[in-house]
MISETI-78908 format. One record per residue (C-alpha): residue in three letters; residue number from 0; x, y, z. Coordinates in steps of 0.05 Angstrom, whole numbers. Layout:
N
<site type="Ala" seq="NUM" c1="X" c2="Y" c3="Z"/>
...
! end
This chain:
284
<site type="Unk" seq="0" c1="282" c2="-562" c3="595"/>
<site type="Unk" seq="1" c1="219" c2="-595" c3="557"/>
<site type="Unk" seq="2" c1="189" c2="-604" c3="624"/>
<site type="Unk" seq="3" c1="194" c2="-542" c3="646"/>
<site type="Unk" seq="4" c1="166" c2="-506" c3="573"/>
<site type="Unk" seq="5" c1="110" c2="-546" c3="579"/>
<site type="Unk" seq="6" c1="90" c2="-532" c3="651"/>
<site type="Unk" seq="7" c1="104" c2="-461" c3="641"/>
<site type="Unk" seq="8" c1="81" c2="-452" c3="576"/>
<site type="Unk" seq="9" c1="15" c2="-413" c3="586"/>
<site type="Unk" seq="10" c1="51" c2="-366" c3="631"/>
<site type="Unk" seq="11" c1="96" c2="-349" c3="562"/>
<site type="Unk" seq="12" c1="31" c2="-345" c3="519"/>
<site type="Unk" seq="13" c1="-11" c2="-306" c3="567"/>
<site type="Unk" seq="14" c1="20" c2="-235" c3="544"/>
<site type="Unk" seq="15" c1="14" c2="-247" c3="461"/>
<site type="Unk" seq="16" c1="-51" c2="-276" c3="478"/>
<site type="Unk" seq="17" c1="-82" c2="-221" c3="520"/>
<site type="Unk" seq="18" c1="-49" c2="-164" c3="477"/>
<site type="Unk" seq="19" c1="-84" c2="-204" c3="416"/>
<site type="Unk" seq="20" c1="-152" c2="-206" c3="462"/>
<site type="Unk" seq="21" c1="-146" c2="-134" c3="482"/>
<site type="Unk" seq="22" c1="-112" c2="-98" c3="414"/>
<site type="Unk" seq="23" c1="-147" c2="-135" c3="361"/>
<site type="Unk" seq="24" c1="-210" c2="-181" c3="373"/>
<site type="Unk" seq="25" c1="-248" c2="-137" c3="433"/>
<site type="Unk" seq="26" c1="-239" c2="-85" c3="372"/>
<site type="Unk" seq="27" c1="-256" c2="-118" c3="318"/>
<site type="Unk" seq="28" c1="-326" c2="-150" c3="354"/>
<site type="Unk" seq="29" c1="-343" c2="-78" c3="382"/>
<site type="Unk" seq="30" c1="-324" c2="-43" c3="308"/>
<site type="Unk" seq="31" c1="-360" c2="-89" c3="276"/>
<site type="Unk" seq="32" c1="-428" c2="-79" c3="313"/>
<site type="Unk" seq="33" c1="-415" c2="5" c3="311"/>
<site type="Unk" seq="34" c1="-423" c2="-8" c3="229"/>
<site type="Unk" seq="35" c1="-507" c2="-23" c3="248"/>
<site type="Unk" seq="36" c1="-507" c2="30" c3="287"/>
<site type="Unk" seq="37" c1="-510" c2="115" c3="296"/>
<site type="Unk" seq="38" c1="-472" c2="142" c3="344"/>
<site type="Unk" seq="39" c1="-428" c2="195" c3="361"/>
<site type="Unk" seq="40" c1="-394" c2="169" c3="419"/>
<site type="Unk" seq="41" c1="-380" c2="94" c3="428"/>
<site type="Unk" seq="42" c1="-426" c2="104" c3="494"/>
<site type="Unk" seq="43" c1="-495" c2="126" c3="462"/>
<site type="Unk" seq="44" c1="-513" c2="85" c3="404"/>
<site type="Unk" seq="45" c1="-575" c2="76" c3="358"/>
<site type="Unk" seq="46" c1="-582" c2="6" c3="322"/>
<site type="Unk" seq="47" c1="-599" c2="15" c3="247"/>
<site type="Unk" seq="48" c1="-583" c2="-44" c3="214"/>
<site type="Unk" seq="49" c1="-565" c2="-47" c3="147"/>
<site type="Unk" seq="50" c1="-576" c2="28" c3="131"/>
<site type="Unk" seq="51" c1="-498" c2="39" c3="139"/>
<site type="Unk" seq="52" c1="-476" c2="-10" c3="92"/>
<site type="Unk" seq="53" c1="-528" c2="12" c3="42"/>
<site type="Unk" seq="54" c1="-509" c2="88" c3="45"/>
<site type="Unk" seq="55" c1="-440" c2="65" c3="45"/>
<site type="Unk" seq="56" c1="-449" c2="27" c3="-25"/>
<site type="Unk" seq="57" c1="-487" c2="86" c3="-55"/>
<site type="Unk" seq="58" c1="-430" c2="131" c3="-45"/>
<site type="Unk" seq="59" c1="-396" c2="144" c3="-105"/>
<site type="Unk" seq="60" c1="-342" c2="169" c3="-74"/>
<site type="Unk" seq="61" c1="-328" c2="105" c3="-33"/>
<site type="Unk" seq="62" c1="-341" c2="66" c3="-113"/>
<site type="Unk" seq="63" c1="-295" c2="114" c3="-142"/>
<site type="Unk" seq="64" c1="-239" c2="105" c3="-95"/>
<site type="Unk" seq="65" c1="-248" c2="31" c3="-94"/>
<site type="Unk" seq="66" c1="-234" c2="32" c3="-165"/>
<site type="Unk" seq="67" c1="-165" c2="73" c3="-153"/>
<site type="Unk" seq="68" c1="-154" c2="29" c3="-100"/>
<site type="Unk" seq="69" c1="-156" c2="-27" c3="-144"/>
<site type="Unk" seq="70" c1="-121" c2="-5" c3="-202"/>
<site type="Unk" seq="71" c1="-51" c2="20" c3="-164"/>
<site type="Unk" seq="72" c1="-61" c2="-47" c3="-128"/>
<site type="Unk" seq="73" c1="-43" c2="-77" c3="-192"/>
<site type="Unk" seq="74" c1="3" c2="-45" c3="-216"/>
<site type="Unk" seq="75" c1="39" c2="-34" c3="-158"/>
<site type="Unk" seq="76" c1="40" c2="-110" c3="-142"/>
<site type="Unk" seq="77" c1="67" c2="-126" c3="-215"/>
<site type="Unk" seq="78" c1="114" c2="-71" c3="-215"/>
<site type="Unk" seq="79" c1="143" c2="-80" c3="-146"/>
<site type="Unk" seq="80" c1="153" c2="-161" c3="-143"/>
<site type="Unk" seq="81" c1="194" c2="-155" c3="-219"/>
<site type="Unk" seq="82" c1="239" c2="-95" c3="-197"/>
<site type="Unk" seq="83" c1="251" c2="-134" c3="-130"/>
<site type="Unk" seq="84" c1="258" c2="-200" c3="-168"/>
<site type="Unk" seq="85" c1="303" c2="-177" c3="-221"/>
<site type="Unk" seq="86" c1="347" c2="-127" c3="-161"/>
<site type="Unk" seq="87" c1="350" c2="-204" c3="-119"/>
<site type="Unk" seq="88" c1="382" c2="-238" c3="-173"/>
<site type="Unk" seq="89" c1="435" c2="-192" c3="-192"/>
<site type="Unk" seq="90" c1="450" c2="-183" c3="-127"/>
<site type="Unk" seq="91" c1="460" c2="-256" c3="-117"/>
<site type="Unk" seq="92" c1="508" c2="-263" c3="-173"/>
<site type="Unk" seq="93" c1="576" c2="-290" c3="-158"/>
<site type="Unk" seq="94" c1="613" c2="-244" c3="-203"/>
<site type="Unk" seq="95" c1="581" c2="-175" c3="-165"/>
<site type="Unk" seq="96" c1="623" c2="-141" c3="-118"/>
<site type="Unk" seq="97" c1="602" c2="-97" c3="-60"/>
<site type="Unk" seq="98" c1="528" c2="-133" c3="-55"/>
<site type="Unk" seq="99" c1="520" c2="-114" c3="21"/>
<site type="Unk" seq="100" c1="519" c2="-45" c3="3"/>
<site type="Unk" seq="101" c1="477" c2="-50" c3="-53"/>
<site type="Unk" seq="102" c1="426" c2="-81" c3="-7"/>
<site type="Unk" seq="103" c1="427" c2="-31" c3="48"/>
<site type="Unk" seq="104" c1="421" c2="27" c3="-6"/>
<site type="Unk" seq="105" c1="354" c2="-9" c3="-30"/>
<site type="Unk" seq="106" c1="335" c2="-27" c3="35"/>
<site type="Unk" seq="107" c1="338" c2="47" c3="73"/>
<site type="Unk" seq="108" c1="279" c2="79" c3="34"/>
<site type="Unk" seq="109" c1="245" c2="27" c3="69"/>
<site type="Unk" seq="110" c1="264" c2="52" c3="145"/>
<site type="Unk" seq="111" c1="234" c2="114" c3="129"/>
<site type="Unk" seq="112" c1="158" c2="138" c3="156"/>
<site type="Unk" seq="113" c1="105" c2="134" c3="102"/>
<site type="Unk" seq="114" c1="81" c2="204" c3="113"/>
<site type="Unk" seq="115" c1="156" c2="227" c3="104"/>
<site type="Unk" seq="116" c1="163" c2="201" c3="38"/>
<site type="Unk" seq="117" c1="109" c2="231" c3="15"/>
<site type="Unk" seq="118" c1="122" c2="300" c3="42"/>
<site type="Unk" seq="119" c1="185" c2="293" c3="5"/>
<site type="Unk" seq="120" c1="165" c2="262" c3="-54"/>
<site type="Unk" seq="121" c1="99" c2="318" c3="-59"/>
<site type="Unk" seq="122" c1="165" c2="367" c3="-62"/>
<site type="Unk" seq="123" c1="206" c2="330" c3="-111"/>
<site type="Unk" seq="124" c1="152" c2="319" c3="-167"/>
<site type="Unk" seq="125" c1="120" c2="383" c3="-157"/>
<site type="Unk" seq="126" c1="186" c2="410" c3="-168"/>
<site type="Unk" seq="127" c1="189" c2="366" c3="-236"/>
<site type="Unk" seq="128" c1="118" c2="386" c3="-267"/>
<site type="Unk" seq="129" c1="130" c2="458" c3="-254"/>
<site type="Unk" seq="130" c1="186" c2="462" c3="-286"/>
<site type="Unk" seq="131" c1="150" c2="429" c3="-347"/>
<site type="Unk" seq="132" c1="93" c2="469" c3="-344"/>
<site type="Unk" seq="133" c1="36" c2="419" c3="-322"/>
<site type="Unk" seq="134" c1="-2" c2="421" c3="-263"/>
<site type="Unk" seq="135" c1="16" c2="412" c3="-195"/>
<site type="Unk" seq="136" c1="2" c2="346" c3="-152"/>
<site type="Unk" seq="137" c1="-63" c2="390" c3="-130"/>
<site type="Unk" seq="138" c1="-97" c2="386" c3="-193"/>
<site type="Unk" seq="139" c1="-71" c2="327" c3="-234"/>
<site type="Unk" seq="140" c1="-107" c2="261" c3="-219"/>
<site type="Unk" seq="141" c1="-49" c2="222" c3="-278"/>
<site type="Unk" seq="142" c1="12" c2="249" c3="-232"/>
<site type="Unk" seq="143" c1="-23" c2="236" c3="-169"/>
<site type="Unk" seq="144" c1="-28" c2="165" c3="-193"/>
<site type="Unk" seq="145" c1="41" c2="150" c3="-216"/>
<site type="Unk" seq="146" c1="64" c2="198" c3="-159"/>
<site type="Unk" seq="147" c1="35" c2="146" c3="-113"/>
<site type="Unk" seq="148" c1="65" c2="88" c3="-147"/>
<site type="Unk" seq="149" c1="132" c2="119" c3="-160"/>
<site type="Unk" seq="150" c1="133" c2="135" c3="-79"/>
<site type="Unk" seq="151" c1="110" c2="65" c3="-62"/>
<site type="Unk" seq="152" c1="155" c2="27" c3="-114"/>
<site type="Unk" seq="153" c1="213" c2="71" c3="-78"/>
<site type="Unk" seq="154" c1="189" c2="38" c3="-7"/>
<site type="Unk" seq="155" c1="180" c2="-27" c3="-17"/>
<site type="Unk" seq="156" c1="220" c2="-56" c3="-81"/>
<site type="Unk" seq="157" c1="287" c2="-68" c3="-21"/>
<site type="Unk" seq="158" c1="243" c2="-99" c3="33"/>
<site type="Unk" seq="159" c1="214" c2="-150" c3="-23"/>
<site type="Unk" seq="160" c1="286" c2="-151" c3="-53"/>
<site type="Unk" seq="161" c1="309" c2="-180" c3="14"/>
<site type="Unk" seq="162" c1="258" c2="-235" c3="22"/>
<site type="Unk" seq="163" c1="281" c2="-252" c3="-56"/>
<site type="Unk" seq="164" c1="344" c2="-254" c3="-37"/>
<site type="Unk" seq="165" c1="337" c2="-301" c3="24"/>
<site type="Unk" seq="166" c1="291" c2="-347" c3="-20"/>
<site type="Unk" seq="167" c1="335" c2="-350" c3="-89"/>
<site type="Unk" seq="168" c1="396" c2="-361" c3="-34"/>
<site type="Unk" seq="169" c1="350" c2="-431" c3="-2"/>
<site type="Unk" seq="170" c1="347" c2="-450" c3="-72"/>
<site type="Unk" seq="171" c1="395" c2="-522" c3="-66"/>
<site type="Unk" seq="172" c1="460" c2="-510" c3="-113"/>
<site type="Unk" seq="173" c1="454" c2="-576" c3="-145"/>
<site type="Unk" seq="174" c1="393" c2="-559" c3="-182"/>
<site type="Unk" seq="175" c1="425" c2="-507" c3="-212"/>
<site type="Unk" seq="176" c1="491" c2="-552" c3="-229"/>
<site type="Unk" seq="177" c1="443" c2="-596" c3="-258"/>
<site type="Unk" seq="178" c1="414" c2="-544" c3="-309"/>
<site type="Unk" seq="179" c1="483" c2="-513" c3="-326"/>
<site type="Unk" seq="180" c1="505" c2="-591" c3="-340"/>
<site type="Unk" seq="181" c1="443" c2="-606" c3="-380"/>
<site type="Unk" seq="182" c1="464" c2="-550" c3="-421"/>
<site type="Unk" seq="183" c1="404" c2="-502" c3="-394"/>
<site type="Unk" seq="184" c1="429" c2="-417" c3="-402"/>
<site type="Unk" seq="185" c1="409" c2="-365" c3="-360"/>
<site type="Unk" seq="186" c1="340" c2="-356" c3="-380"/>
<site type="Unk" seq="187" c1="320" c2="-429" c3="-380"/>
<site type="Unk" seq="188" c1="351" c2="-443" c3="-312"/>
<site type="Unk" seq="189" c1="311" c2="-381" c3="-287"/>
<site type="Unk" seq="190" c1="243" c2="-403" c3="-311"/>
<site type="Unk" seq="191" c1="252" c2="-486" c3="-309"/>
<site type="Unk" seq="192" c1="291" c2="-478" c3="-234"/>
<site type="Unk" seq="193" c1="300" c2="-418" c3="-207"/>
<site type="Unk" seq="194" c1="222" c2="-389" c3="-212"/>
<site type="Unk" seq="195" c1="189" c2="-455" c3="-185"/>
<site type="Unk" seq="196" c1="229" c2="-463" c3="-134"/>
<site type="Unk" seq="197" c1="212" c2="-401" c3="-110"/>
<site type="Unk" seq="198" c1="136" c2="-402" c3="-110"/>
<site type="Unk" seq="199" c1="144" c2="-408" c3="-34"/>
<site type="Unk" seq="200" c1="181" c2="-331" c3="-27"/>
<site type="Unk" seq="201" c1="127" c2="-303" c3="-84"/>
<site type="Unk" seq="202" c1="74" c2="-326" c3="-48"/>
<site type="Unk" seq="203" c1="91" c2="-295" c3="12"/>
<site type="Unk" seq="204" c1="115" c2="-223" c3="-29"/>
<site type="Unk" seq="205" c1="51" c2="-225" c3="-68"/>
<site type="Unk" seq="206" c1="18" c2="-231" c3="4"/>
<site type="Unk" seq="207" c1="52" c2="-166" c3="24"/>
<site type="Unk" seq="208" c1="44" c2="-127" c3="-44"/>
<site type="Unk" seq="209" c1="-27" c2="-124" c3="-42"/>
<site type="Unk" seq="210" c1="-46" c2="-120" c3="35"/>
<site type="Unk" seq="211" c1="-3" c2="-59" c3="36"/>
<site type="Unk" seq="212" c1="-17" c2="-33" c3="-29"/>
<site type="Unk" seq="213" c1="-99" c2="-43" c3="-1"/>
<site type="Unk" seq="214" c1="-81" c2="-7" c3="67"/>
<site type="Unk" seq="215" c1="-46" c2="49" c3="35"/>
<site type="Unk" seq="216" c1="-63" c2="102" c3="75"/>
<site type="Unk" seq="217" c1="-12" c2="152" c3="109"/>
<site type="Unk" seq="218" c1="28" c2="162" c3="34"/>
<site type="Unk" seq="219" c1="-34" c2="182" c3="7"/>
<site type="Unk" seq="220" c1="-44" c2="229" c3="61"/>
<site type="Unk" seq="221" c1="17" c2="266" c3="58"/>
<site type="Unk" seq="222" c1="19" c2="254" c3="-20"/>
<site type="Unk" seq="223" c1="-39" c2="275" c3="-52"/>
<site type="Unk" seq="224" c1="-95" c2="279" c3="8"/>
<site type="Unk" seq="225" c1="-140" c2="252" c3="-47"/>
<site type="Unk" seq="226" c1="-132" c2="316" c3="-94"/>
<site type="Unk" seq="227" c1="-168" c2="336" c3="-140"/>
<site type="Unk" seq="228" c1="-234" c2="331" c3="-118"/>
<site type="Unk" seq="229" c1="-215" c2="262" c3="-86"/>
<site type="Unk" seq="230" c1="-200" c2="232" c3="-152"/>
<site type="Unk" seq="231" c1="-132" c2="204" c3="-120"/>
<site type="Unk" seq="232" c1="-169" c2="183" c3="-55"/>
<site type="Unk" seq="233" c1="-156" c2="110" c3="-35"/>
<site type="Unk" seq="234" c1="-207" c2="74" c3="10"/>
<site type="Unk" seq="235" c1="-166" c2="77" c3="77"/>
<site type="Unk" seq="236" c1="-165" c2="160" c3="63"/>
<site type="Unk" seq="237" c1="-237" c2="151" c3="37"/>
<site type="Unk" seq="238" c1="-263" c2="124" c3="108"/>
<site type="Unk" seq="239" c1="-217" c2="163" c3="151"/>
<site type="Unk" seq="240" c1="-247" c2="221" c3="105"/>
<site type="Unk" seq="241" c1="-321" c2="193" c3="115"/>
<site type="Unk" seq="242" c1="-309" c2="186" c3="200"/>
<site type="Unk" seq="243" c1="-269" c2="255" c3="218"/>
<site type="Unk" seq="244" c1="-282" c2="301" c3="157"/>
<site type="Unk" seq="245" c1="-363" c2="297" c3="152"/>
<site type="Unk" seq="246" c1="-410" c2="325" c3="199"/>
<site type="Unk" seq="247" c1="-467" c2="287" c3="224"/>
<site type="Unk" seq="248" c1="-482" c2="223" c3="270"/>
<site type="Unk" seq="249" c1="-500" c2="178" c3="212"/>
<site type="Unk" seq="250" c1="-427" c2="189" c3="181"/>
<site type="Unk" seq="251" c1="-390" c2="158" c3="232"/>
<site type="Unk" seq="252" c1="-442" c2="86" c3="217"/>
<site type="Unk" seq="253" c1="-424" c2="100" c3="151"/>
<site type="Unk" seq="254" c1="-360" c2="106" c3="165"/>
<site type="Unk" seq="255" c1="-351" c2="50" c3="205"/>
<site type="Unk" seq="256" c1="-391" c2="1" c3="156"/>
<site type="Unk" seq="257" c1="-338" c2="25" c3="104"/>
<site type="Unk" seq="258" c1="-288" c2="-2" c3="146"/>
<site type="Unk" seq="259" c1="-313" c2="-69" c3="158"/>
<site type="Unk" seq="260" c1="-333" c2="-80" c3="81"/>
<site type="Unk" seq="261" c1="-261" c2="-57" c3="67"/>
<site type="Unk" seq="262" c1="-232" c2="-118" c3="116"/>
<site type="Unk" seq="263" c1="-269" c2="-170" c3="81"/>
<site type="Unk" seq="264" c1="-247" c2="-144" c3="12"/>
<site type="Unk" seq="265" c1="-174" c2="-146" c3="33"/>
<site type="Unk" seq="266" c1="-178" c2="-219" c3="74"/>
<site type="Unk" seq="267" c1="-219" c2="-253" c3="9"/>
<site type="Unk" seq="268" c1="-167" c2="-219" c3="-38"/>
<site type="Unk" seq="269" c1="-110" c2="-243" c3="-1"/>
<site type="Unk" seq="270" c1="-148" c2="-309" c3="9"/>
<site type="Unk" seq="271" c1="-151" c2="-317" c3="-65"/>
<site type="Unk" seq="272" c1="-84" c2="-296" c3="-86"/>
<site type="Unk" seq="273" c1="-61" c2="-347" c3="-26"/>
<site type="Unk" seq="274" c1="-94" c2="-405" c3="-55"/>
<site type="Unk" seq="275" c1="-73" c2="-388" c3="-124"/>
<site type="Unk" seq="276" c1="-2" c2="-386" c3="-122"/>
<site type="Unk" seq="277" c1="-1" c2="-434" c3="-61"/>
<site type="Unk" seq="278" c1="-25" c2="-489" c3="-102"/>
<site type="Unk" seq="279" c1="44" c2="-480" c3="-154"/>
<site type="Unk" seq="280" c1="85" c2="-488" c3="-105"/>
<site type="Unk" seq="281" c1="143" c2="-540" c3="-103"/>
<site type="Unk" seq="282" c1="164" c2="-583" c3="-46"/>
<site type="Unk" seq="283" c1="238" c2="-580" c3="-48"/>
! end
């Protein structure tokens, strides 16, 4: 069988390797040199050099949502990673009955389209700010935020409770024997065992957070749309915004330039966070 996987190998990689070649690097090269350029069709470009990216760092629009961008990235990341945490290890108690349905009742919102949620969502808390006499979704940048956060926090809190779960359940049982025995409660064994032990799994849902919290693009859509006066407007809606809603060659350069300065930001934050909590990490 060895033989024969490593005679036939290439034929297996070919596919992932040509879909890779075809759906994300011939792409990626030909976006990258569109953000020097003006064009309206890929076909009939002018080369400007760096003109794009310095129109695209004097919009204060593109600042502005980079700041909102960066501020639901954090909280989100905190908030989602403790709810998940905290729903993994109750879950994972002995004592709890019925945890397989518990964990597909967490999981589901997660099986739902983005731009559904936030349809529905839009509904629900315009529904609750009417009825208390503020201002609609429309024309309040504070519940556009937390609407945002609620709706993602909703999403993702059961997929990151299931990769908790899997990683708190790898955890060996001795080590936790051990604790109980050396006369270690709840909270100790949680910090001193549990926690490092786990660096691994919160590496990999920190990872996740803020890529997608970063990307967030099709909630905010259907959410918000980046009202009022695109106070609520993430970059992803911000550059999708700056390519299809303005009129002009120069905005789709612009546009495009946005786009590639928003990839680096996300690989060197994820890069960062990756090293950071990849160098606590325990070898078990």
């Amino acid at each position: 069988m060895s033989k024969v996987l490593k005679k036939w190998w290439p034929l297996f990689v070919l596919p992932t390797a040509l879909s890779f070649v075809f759906g994300f690097v011939i792409p990626f090269v030909q976006g990258t040199y569109l953000s020097f350029c003006q064009f309206k069709v890929i076909s009939d470009t002018t080369f400007v050099g760096l003109r794009n990216y310095v129109d695209a760092l004097s919009d204060s629009q593109f600042m502005s949502s980079f700041g909102f961008t960066a501020l639901f990235a954090v909280t989100v990341t905190v908030l989602v990673n403790v709810f998940a945490l905290a729903i993994a290890l109750a879950l994972t108690r002995n004592r709890l009955r019925g945890t397989n349905a518990y964990r597909t009742v967490f999981f589901m919102p997660n099986l739902i389209g983005g731009i559904v949620l936030g349809y529905i969502w839009q509904i629900l808390i315009n529904c609750v700010l009417s009825n208390v006499g503020a201002d609609l979704l429309a024309l309040n940048t504070v519940a556009g935020y937390w609407g945002l956060v609620l709706l993602t926090l909703w999403q993702q809190v059961g997929y990151m409770m299931i990769i908790y779960i899997a990683g708190l359940q790898s955890i060996p049982t001795d080590y936790i024997e051990a604790a109980k025995v050396d006369g270690a409660n709840a909270w100790k064994t949680l910090w001193k065992v549990k926690i490092p032990n786990l660096m691994p799994t919160i590496t990999i849902c920190l990872f996740l957070t803020i890529t997608n919290a970063f990307k967030l693009f099709d909630q905010n859509l259907a959410l918000t749309g980046g009202d009022p006066n695109h106070s609520t407007e993430m970059l992803a809606l911000n550059i999708y915004n700056t390519f299809y809603s303005r009129v002009g060659a120069k905005w789709m350069g612009i546009g495009q330039a946005k786009a590639v300065i928003f990839c680096i930001l996300v690989v060197a934050i994820s890069l960062i966070q990756l090293r950071a909590t990849k160098s606590k990490e325990v070898q078990q």
